[in-house]
N, C-alpha and C positions, 0 to 999 in steps of 0.2 A: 695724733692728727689723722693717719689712717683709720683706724679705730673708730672715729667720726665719721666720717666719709663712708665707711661699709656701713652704720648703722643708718646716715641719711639717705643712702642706699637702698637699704632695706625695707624703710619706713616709704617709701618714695613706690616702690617695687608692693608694697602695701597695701598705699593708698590707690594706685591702680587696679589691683584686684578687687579692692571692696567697692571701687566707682562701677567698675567693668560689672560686676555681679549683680550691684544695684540696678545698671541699664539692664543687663539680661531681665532678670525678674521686672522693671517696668516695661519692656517692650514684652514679655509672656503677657503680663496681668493686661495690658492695656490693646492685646493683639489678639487674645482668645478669653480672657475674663467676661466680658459681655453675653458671648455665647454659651458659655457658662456656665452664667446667671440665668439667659434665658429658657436652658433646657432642664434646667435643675424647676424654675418657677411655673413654666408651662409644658409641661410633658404631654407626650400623646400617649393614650394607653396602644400597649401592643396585645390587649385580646384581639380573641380572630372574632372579626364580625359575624353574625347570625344572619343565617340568610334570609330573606325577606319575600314574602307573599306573593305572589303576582298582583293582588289585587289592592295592599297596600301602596307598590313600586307603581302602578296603576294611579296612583288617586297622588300620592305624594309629586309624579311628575305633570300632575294639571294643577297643581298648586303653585303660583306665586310667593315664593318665600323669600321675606325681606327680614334683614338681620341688623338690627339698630347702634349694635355698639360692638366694636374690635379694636383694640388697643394692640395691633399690630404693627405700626409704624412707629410706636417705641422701642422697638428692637433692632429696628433696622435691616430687617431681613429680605432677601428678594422674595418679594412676594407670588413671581411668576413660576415658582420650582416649588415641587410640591419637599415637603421637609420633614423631617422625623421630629418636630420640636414645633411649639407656637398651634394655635389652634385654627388658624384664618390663613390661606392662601389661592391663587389664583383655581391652581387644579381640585381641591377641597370645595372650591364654593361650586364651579360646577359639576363635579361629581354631587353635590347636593340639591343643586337645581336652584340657587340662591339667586333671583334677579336682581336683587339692591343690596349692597351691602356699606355702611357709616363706617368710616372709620376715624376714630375719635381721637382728638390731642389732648393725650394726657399732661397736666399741667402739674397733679400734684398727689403723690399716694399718703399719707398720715401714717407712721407707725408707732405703736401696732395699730392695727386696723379694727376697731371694734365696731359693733353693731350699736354701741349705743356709748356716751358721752365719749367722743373722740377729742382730740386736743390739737389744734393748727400749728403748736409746736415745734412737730419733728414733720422729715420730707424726707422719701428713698430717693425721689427721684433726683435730687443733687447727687446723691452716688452715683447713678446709673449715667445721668450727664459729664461727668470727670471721666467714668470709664469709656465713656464711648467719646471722647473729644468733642463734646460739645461746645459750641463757643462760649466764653468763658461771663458773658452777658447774661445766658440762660443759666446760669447755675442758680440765683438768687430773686431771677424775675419771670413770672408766671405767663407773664407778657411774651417775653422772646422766647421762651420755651413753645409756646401755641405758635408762635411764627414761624 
């Protein structure tokens, strides 16, 4: 009867380790996995920029430049801090001189992504909605994802 008792003991003493460890690794994957993903998928290169003309930096700052598409608010990033990751942010567009900038809702990526006969299939972005607690509406509808 003791014998039993240290073993449901055991087993008990266990099954909390394996709960405990499985929370740890969902609260890592689901607390830092997103960022991730995002710096692994959109990296910024780190050359050193070339310096530029006068009379380029000249012509490029009397230019109007409007920028039609940024799938930046799929990641969820502050977009007001400029960041080592992501390609669109507040201090980026005007160091570029960018007066318009769309930013677009992404509703649905295909994978893999080909150039040519693609299949409506498969979808990243139900990954990327679980990882980032998405409401659980948008996982499967195109509709509340845009919303």
């Amino acid at each position: 009867m003791r014998r039993k008792r240290q073993i449901q003991k055991a087993l008990r003493l266990g099954l909390i380790f394996v709960i405990g460890f499985l929370a740890a690794i969902l609260i890592f994957v689901f607390s830092f996995g997103s960022t991730f993903i995002a710096k692994r998928l959109n990296p910024v290169s780190s050359a050193i920029a070339l310096p530029i003309n006068p009379s380029s930096q000249t012509l490029h700052q009397s230019l109007t430049v409007v920028d039609l598409y940024a799938d930046s608010l799929l990641w969820g990033r502050d977009l007001s801090r400029l960041s080592n990751y992501g390609h669109v942010d507040i201090p980026r567009l005007i160091q570029g001189n960018v007066a318009l900038q769309v930013f677009t809702s992404v509703t649905k990526v295909l994978t893999p992504l080909m150039l040519e006969n693609n299949s409506d299939h498969s979808d990243s972005i139900i990954k990327l909605a679980i990882l980032q607690r998405w409401p659980i509406s948008s996982w499967f509808s195109l509709a509340e994802r845009a919303i």
